[in-house]
Residue, then its C-alpha position, 0 to 999 in steps of 0.5 A: x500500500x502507498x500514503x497518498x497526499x490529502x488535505x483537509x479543512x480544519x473544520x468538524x465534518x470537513x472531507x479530506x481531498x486527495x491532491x498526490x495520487x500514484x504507484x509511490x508513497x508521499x512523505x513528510x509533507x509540510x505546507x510552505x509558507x503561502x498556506x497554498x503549497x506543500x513540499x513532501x518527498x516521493x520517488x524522483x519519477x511519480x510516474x514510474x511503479x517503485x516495484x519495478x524501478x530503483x530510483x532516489x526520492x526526491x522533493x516535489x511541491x504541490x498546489x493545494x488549490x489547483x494540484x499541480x505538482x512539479x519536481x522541486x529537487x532532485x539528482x541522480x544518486x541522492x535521496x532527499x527527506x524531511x523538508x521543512x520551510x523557513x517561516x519566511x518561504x525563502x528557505x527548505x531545509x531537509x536531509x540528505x543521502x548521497x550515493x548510489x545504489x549498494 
């Protein structure tokens, strides 16, 4: 099974609404500062079934509004993790696993 990225209003009887859908799991999910976006780690390429391809995970940012996601960071051989913006915006910090495959 995959965690699949929802967001809910804070609000009793509020209904979550799916906004990161597909074959890998999301991760570590926190909103950036314009309350309008999320960064959160899943594989490099959401496209591809992770049971079937080897790949780093990456950062990737979603629009809570519209869901459009795009590749926030990514590099071959390094696994990223833990993102968390600055309360200002201008920043992410997050961990880092450089490397190939063992």
């Amino acid at each position: 099974s995959f965690s699949q990225l929802h967001v809910m209003a804070a609000r009793e009887g509020a209904e979550a609404r799916p906004l990161a859908l597909g074959y890998e799991s999301k991760n570590a999910a926190a909103w950036m500062a314009d309350s309008r976006r999320i960064v959160y780690v899943a594989p490099r390429d959401p496209t591809l079934n992770p049971d079937r391809v080897v790949g780093s995970l990456a950062l990737h940012i979603v629009d809570s509004e519209t869901g459009e996601k795009r590749v926030f960071l990514a590099r071959d051989h390094e696994s990223y993790g833990n993102p968390t913006p600055s309360p200002d915006g201008q920043w992410v910090a997050f961990t880092l696993q450089a490397g190939g495959p063992f």
